[in-house]
MMTF fields as JSON, N, C-alpha, C and O atoms, coordinates in Angstrom:
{
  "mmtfVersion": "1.0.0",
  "mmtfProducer": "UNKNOWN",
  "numBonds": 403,
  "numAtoms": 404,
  "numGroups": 101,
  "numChains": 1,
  "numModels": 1,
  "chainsPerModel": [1],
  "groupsPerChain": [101],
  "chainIdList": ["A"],
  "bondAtomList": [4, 2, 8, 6, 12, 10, 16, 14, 20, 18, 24, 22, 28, 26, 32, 30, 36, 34, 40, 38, 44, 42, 48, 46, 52, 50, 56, 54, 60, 58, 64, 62, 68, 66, 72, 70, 76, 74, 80, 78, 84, 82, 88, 86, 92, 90, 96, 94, 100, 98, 104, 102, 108, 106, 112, 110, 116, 114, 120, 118, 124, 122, 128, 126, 132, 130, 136, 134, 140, 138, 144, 142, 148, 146, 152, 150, 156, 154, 160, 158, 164, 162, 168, 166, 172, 170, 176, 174, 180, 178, 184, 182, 188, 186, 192, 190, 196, 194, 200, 198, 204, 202, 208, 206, 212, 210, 216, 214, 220, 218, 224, 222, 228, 226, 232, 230, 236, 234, 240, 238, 244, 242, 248, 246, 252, 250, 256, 254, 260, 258, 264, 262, 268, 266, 272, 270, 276, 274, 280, 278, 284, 282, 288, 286, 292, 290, 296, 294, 300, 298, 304, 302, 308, 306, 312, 310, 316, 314, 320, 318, 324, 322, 328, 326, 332, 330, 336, 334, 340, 338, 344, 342, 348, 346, 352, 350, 356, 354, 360, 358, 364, 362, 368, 366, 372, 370, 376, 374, 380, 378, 384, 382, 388, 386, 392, 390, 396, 394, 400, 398],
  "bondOrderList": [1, 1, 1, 1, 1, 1, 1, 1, 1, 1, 1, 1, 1, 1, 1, 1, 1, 1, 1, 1, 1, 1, 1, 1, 1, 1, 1, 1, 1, 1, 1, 1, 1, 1, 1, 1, 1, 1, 1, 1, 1, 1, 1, 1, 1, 1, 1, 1, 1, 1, 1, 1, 1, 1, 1, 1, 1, 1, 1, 1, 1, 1, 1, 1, 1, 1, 1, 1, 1, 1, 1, 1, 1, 1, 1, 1, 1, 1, 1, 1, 1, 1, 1, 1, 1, 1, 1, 1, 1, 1, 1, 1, 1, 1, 1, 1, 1, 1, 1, 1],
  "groupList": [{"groupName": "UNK", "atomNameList": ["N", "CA", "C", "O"], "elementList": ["N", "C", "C", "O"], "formalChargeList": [0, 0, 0, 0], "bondAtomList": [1, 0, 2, 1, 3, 2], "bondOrderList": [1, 1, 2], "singleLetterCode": "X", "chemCompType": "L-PEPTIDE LINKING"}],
  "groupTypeList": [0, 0, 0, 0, 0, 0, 0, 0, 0, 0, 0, 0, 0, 0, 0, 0, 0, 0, 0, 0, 0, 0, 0, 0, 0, 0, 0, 0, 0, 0, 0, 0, 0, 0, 0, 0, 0, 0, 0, 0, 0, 0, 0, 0, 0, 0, 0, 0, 0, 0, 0, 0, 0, 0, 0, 0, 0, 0, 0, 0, 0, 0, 0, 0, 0, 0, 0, 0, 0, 0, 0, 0, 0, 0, 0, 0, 0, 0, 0, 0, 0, 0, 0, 0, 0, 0, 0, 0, 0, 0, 0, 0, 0, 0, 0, 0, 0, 0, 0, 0, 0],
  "groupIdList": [1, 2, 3, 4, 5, 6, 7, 8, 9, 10, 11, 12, 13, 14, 15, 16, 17, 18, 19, 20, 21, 22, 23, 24, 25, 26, 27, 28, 29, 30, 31, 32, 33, 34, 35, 36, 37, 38, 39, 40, 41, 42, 43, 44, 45, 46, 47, 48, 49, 50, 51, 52, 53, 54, 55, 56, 57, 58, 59, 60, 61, 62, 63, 64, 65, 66, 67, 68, 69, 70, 71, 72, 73, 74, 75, 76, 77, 78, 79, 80, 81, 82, 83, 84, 85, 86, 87, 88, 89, 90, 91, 92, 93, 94, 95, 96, 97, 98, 99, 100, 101],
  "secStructList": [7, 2, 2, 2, 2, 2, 2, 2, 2, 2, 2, 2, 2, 2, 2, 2, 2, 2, 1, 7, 7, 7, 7, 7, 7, 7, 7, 7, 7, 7, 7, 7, 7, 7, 7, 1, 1, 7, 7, 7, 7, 7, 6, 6, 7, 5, 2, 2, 2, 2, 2, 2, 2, 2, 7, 7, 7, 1, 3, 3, 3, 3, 3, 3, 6, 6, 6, 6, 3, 3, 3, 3, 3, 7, 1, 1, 3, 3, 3, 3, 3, 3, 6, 6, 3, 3, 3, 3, 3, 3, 3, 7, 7, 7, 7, 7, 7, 7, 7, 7, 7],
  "xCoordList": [-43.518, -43.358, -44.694, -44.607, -46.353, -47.126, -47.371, -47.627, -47.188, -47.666, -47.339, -48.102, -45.542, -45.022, -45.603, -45.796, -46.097, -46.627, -48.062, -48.315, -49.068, -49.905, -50.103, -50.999, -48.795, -48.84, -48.464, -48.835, -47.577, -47.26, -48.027, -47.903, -48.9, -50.174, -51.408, -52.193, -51.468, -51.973, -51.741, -52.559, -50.315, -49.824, -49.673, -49.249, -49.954, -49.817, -51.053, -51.11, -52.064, -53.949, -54.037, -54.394, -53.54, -53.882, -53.346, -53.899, -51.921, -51.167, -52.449, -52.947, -52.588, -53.245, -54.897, -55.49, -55.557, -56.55, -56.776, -57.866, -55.599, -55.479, -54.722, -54.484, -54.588, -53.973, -55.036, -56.188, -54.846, -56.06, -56.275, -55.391, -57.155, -57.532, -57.783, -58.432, -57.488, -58.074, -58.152, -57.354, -59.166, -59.188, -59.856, -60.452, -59.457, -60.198, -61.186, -61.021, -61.979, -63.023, -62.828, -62.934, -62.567, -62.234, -63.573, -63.907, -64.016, -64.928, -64.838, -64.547, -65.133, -64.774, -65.768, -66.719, -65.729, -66.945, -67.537, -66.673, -68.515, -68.56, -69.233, -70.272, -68.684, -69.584, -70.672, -71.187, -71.348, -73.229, -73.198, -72.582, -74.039, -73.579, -74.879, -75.032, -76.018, -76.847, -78.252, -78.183, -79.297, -80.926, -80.67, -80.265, -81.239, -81.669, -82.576, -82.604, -83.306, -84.845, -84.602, -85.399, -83.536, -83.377, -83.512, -82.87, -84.129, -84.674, -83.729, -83.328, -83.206, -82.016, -82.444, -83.277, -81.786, -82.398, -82.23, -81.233, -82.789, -82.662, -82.067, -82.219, -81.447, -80.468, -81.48, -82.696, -80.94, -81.805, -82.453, -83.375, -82.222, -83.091, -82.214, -81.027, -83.167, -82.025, -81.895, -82.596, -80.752, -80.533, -81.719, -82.015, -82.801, -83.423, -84.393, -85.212, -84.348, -85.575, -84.698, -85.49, -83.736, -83.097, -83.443, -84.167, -82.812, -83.282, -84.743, -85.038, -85.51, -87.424, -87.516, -88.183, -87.062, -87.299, -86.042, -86.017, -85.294, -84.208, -83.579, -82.631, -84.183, -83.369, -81.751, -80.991, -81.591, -80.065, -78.96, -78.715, -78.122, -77.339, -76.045, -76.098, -75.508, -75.137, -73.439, -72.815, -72.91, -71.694, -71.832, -72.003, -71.724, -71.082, -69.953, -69.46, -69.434, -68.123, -67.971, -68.704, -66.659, -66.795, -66.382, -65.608, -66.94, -67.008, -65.483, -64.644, -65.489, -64.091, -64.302, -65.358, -63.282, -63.014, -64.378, -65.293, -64.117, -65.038, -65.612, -64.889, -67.218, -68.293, -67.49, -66.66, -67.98, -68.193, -68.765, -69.946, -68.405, -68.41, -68.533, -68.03, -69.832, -70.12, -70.44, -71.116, -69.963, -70.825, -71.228, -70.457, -72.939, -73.364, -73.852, -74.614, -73.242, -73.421, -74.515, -74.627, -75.545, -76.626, -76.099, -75.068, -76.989, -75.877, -76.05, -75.36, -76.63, -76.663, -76.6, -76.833, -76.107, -75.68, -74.856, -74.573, -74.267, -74.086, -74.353, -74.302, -74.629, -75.079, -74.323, -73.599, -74.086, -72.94, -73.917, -74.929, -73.386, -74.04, -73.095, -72.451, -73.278, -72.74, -73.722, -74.915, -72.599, -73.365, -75.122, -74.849, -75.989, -76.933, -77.942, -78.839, -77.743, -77.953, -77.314, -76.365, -78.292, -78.14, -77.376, -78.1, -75.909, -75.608, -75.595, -75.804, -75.186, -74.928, -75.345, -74.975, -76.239, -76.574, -75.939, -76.243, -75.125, -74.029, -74.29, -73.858, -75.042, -74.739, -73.364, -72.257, -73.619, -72.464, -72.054, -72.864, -70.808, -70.482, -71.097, -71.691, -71.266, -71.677, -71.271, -71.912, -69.837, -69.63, -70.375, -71.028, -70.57, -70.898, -70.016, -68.845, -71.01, -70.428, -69.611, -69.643, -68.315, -66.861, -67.903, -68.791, -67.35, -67.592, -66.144, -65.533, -65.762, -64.74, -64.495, -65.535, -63.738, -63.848, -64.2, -64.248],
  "yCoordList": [84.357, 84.066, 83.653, 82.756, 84.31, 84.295, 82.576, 81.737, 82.434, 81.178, 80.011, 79.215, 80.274, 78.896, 79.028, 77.908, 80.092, 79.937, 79.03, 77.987, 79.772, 79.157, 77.292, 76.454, 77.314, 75.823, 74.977, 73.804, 75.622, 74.657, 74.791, 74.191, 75.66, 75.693, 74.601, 73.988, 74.473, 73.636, 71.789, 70.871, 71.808, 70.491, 70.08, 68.95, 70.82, 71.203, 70.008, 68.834, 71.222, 70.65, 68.898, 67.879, 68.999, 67.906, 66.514, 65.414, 66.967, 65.875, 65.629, 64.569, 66.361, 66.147, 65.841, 65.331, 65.936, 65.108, 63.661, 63.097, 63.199, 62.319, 60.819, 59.617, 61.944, 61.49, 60.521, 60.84, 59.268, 58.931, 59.726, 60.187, 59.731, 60.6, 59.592, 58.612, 59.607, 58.373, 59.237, 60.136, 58.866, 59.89, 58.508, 57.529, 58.934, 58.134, 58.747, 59.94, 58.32, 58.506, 58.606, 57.452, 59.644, 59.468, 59.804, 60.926, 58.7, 58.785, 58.973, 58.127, 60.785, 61.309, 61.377, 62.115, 60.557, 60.2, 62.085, 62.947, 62.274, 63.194, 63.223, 62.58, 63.996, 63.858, 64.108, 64.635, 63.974, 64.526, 65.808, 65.991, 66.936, 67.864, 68.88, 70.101, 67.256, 67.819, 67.679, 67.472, 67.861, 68.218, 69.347, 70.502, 68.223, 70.017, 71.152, 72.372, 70.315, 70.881, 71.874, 72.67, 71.702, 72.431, 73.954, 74.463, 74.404, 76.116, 76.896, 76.637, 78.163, 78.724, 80.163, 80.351, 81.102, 82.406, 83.114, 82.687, 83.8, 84.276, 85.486, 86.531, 85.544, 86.778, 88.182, 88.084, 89.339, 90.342, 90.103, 90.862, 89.391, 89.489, 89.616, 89.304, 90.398, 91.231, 90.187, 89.175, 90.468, 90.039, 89.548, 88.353, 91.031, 90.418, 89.632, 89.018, 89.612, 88.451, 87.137, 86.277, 86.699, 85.608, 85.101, 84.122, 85.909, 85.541, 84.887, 83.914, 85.956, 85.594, 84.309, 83.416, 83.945, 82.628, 81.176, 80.015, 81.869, 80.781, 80.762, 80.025, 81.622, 82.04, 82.426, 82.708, 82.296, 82.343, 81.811, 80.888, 81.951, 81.599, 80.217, 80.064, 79.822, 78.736, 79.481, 79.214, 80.207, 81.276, 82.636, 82.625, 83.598, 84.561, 85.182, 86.075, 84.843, 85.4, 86.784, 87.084, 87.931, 89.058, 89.389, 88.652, 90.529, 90.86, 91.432, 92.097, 91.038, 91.491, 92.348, 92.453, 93.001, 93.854, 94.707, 94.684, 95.655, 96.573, 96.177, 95.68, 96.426, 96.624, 95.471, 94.739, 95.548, 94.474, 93.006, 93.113, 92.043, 90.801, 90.592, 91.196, 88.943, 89.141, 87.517, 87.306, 86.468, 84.745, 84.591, 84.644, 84.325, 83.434, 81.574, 80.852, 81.366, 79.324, 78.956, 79.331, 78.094, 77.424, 75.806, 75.476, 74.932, 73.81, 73.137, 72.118, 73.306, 73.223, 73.557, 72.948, 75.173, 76.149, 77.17, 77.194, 78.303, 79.404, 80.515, 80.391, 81.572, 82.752, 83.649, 83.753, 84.579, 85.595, 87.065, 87.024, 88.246, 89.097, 90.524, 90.916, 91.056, 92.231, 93.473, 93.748, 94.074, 95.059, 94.222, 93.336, 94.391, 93.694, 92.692, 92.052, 92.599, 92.16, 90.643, 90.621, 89.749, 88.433, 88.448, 88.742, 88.165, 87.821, 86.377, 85.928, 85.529, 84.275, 83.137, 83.039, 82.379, 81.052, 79.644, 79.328, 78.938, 78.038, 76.934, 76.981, 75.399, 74.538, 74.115, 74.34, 73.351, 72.869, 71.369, 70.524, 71.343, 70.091, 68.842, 69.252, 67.948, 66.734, 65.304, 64.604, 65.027, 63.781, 62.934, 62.79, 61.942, 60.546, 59.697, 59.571, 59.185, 56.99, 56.528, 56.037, 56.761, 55.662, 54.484, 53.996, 54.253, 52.994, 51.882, 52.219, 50.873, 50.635, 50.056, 49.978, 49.739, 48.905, 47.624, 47.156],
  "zCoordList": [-12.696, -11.284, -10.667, -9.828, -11.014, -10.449, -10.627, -9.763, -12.05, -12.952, -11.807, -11.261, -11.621, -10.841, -9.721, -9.247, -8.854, -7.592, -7.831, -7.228, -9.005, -8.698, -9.392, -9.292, -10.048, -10.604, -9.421, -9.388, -8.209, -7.119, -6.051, -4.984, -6.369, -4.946, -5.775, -5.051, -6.952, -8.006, -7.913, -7.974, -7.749, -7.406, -6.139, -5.896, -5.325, -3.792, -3.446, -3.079, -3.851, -3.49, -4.305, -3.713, -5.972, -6.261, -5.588, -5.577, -4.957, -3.93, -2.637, -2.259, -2.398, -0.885, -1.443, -0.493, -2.293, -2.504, -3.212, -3.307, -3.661, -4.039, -2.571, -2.69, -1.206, -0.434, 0.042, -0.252, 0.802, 1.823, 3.303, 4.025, 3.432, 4.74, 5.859, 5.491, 6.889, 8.103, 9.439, 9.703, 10.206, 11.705, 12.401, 11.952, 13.672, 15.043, 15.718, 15.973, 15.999, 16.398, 18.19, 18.606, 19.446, 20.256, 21.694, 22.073, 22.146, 23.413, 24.241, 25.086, 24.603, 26.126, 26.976, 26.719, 28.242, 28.621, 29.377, 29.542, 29.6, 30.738, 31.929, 32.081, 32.91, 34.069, 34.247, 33.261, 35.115, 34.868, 35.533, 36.584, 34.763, 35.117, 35.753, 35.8, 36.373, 37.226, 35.977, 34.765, 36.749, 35.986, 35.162, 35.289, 33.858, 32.838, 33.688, 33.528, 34.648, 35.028, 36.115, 36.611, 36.344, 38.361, 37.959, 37.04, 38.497, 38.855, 39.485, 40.62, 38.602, 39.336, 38.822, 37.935, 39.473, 39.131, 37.53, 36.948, 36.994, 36.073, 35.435, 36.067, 34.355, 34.119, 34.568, 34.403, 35.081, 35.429, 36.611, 36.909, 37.194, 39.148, 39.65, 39.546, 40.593, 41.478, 42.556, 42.518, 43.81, 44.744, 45.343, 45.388, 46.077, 46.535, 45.991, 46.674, 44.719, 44.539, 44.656, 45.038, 44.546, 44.889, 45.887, 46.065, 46.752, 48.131, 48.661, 49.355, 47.951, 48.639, 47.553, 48.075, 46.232, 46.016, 46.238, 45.831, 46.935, 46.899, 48.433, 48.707, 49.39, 50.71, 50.649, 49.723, 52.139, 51.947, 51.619, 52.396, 50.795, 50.029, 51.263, 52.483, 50.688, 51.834, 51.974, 53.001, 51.127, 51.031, 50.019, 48.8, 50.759, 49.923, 49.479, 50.169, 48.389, 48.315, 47.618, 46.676, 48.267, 48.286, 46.761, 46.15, 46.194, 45.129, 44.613, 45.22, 43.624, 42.573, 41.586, 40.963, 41.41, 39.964, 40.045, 40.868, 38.595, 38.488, 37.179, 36.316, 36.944, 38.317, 38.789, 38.251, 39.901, 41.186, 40.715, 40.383, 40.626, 40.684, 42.1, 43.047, 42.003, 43.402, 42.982, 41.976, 43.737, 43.433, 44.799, 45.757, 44.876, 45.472, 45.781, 45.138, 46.702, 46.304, 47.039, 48.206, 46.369, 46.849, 46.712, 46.127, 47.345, 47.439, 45.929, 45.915, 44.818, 43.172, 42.394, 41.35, 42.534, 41.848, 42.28, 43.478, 41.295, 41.777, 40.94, 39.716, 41.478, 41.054, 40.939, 41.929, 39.954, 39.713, 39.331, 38.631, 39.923, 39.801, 39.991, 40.964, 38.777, 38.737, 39.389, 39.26, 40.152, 41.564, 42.464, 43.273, 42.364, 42.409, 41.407, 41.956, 39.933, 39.813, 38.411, 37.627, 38.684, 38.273, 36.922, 35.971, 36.583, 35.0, 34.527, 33.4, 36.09, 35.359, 36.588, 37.758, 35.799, 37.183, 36.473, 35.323, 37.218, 37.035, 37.575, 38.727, 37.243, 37.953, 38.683, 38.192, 40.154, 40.724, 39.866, 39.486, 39.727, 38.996, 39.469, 40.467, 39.416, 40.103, 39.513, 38.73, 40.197, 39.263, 39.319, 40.353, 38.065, 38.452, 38.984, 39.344, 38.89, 39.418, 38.78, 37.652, 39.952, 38.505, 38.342, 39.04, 37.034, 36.651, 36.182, 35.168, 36.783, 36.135, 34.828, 34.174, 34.393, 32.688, 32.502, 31.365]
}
């Protein structure tokens, strides 16, 4: 029994390498998703150091779930911070320029 399994997992592989293979090649353009370079706060700062290097935030939205989730928006990023401090700084999307075809 083992034999025929492994003689048809045997004829299985030799079918499919003897197969031709063909793929497309597919070009998804993407949007620009802002300066590598732009300065945004760093994992581990707290609130207030945000603030003294970045001022006030342009929205704060109120914190979720436990800990506390908390996003602040600057107009090129946003900042996510569990209780006070910094876990995640997020560029704002920024499309480009349609271009047409």
């Amino acid at each position: 029994m083992k034999l025929l399994a492994s003689m048809a997992c045997f004829l299985s592989f030799a079918l499919l390498a003897n197969t031709p293979l063909q793929a497309q090649v597919l070009h998804i353009p993407l949007s620009q998703q802002g300066s590598a370079h732009i300065k945004m706060p760093m994992h581990g700062d707290k609130q207030t150091q945000v603030i003294e290097q970045f001022g006030e935030p342009t929205k704060r939205h109120a914190s979720v779930g436990q800990p506390p989730i908390t996003r602040w928006d600057y107009p090129s990023f946003s900042v996510y911070f569990e209780h006070s401090t910094v876990v995640n700084s997020v560029q704002i999307h920024q499309p480009s320029a349609s271009t047409a075809p």
